[in-house]
N, C-alpha and C positions, 0 to 999 in steps of 0.2 A: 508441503511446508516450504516455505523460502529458506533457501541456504543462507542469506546474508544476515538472518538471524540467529540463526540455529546454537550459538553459542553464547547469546546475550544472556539467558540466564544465569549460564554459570560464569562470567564475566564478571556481574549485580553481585553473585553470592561470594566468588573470590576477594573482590574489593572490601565487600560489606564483612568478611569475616576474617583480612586485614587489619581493616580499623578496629574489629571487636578487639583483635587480638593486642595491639596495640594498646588500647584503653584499658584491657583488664592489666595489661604490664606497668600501666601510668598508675593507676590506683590500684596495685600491689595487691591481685585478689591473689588466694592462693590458687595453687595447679587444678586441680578438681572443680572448683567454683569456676575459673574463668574456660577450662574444657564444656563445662554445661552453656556456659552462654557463650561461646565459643560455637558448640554444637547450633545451639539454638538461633542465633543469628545466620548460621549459615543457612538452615529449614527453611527458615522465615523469607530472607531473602531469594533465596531459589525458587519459592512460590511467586514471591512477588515480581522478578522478572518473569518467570513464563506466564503469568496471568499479564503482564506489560507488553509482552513479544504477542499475544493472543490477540490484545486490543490492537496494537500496531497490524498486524498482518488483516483484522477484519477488515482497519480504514483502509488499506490496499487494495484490499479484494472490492470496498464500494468503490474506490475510485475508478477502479479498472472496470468495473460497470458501469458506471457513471459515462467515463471516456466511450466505450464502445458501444454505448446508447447514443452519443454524441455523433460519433462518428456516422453510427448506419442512419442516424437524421442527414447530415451534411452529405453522404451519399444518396438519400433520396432527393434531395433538394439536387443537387449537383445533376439527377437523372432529370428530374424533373424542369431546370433548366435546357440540358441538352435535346429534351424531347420537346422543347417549346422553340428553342433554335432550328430543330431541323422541320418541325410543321410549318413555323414561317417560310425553311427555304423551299419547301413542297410549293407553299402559296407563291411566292412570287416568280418559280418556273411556272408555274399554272397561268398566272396572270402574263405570265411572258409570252406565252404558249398561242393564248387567247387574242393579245395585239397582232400578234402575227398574219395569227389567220384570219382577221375580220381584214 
């Protein structure tokens, strides 16, 4: 698992049961009613960041496929130039080779 996530959820659930907390105090629920949704916001949201941090880390892991599919293309490519540079310099020792001796 990535470290630079590992706390987003509960980051999503502190905020979000914050503002629950907040809300139940503006519209004066009493103690027990605003603890239940209190509680329950906090659930709700903790699921919902770590199913968030789940998706986020998947597009990671495609990107990081994607990049290093990338790359070993641009490194064959890269061989595949290099090996066409040095066949030509083979040929024109060869053809040098050849002036010479006729």
């Amino acid at each position: 698992m990535n470290k630079r996530y590992a706390m987003m959820p509960i980051v999503i659930m502190l905020i979000a049961g914050g503002i629950a907390g907040l809300m139940t105090l503006y519209f004066r629920y009493e103690a027990i009613e605003s603890m239940w949704i209190i509680l329950g916001s906090l659930v709700l949201f903790y699921m919902i960041g770590r199913a968030l941090r789940r998706v986020i880390l998947l597009f990671e892991q495609q990107i990081a496929e994607e990049e290093a599919k990338r790359l070993e293309e641009e490194g064959k490519v890269v061989e595949k130039e290099g090996a066409a540079e040095n066949a030509s310099d083979g040929e024109s020792d060869k053809e040098e080779e050849e002036g010479s001796t006729s």
